[in-house]
C-alpha positions as CSV (number, residue, x, y, z in Angstrom):
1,X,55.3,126.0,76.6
2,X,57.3,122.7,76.8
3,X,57.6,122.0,80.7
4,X,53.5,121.1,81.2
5,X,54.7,117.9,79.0
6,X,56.5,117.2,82.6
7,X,53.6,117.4,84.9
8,X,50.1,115.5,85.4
9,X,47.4,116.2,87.3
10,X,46.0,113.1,88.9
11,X,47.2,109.3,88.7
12,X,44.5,109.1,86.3
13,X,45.7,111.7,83.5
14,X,49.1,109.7,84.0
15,X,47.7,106.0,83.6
16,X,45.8,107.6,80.3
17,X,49.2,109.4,79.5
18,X,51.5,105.9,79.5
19,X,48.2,103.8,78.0
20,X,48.8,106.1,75.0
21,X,52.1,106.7,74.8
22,X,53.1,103.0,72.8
23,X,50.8,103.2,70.4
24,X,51.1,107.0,69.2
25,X,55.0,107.9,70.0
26,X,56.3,104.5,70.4
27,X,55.3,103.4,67.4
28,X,56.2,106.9,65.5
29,X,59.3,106.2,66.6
30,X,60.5,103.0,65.8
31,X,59.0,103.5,61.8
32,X,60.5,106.6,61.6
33,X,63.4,107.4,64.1
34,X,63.9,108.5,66.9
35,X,64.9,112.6,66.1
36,X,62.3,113.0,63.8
37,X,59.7,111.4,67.0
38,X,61.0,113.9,69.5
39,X,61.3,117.0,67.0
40,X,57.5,116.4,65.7
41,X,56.1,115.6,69.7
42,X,57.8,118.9,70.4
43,X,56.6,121.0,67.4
44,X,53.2,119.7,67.7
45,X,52.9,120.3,71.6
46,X,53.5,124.1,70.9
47,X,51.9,124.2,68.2
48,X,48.9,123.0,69.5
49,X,49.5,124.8,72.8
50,X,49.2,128.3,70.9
51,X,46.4,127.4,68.2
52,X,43.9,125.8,71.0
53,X,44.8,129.4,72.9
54,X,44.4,131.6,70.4
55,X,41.0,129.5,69.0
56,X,39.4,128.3,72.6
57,X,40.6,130.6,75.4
58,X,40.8,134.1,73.2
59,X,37.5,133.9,72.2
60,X,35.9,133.0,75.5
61,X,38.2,136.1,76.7
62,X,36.8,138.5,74.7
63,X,33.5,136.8,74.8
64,X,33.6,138.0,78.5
65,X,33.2,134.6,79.9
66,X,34.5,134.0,83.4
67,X,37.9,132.1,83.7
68,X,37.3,128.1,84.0
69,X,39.6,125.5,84.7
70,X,38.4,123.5,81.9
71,X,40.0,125.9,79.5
72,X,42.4,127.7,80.7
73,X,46.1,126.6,79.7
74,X,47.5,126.3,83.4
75,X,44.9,123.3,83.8
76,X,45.9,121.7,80.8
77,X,49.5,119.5,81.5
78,X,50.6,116.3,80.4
79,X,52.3,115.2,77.0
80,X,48.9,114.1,75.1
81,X,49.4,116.9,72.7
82,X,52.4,115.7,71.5
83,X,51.0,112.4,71.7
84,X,48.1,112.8,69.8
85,X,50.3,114.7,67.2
86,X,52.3,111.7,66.6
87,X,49.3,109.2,66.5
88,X,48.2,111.2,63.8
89,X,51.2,111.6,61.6
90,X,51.7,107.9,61.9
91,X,48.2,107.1,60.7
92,X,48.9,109.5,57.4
93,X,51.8,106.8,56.9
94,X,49.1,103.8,56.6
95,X,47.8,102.4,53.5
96,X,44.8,104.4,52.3
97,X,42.2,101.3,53.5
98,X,44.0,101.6,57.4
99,X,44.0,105.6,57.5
100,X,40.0,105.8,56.0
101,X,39.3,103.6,58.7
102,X,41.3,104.8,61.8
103,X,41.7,108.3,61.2
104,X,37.8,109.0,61.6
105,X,37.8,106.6,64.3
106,X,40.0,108.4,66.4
107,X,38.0,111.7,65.6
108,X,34.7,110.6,66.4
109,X,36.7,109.7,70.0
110,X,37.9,112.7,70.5
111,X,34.3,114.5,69.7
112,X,32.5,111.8,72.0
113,X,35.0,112.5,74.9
114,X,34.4,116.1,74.2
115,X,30.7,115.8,74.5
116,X,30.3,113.3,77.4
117,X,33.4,114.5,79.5
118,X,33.8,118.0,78.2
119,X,37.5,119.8,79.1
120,X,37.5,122.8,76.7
121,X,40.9,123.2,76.2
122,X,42.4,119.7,76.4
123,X,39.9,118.0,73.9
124,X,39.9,120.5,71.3
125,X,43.6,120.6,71.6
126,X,43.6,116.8,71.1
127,X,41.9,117.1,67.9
128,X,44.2,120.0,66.7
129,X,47.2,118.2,67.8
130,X,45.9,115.3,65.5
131,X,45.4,117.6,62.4
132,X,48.5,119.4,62.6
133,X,50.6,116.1,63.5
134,X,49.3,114.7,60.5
135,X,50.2,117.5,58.4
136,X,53.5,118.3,60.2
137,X,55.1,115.1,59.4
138,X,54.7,115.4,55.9
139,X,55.9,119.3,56.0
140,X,58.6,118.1,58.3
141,X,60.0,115.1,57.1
142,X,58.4,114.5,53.2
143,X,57.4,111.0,52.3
């Protein structure tokens, strides 16, 4: 569950990996600390890791569809979950004019890179990860 945070695939994944580190985790943590950034990148990478099973590789399981890299969990690795988790929670903490603005921003990328560049698991995970950062880190940590 945690150790695919360690591992990328190609030099690609990892230059998209450090590109969106800063902005989503760096940032998390220096308005809200440093604990509370690695607890909520950790609790949103598993959570996210079992939801995006149980809702995209279940299914197709007992759909009968044949196993695909695109959505099976061993091809998904990297730390964008958790990443994605804490871009989200720290876009709940801006003023209501910055979140209406950049929360559906960041959806609609996440939809268009599902649509254009389609990896099952990974994109809809990225969305989920969003969601449930954004809600974790007020059930986590309060205002």
């Amino acid at each position: 569950l945690v150790s695919g945070i360690l591992v990328v695939r190609n030099p690609l994944m990892l230059a998209g990996i450090l590109l969106l580190l800063t902005p989503s985790v760096g940032i998390y943590e220096a308005r809200r600390g440093t604990w509370r950034a690695i607890t909520l990148f950790l609790v949103v990478h598993i959570v996210t890791l079992l939801l995006t099973t149980a809702l995209v590789v279940w299914p197709l399981h007992l759909a009968g569809a044949r196993l695909q890299a695109d959505w099976a969990p061993s091809g998904d690795v990297g730390a964008s979950f958790g990443e994605f988790g804490c871009l989200g929670a720290r876009l709940t903490r801006l003023p209501f004019r910055g979140r209406s603005l950049w929360i559906p921003i960041v959806l609609l990328m996440l939809a268009l890179k599902l649509v254009l560049i389609p990896e099952r698991f990974g994109d809809v995970g990225h969305m989920i990860a969003f969601v449930v950062g954004m809600g974790l880190d007020r059930l986590l940590f309060g205002a």
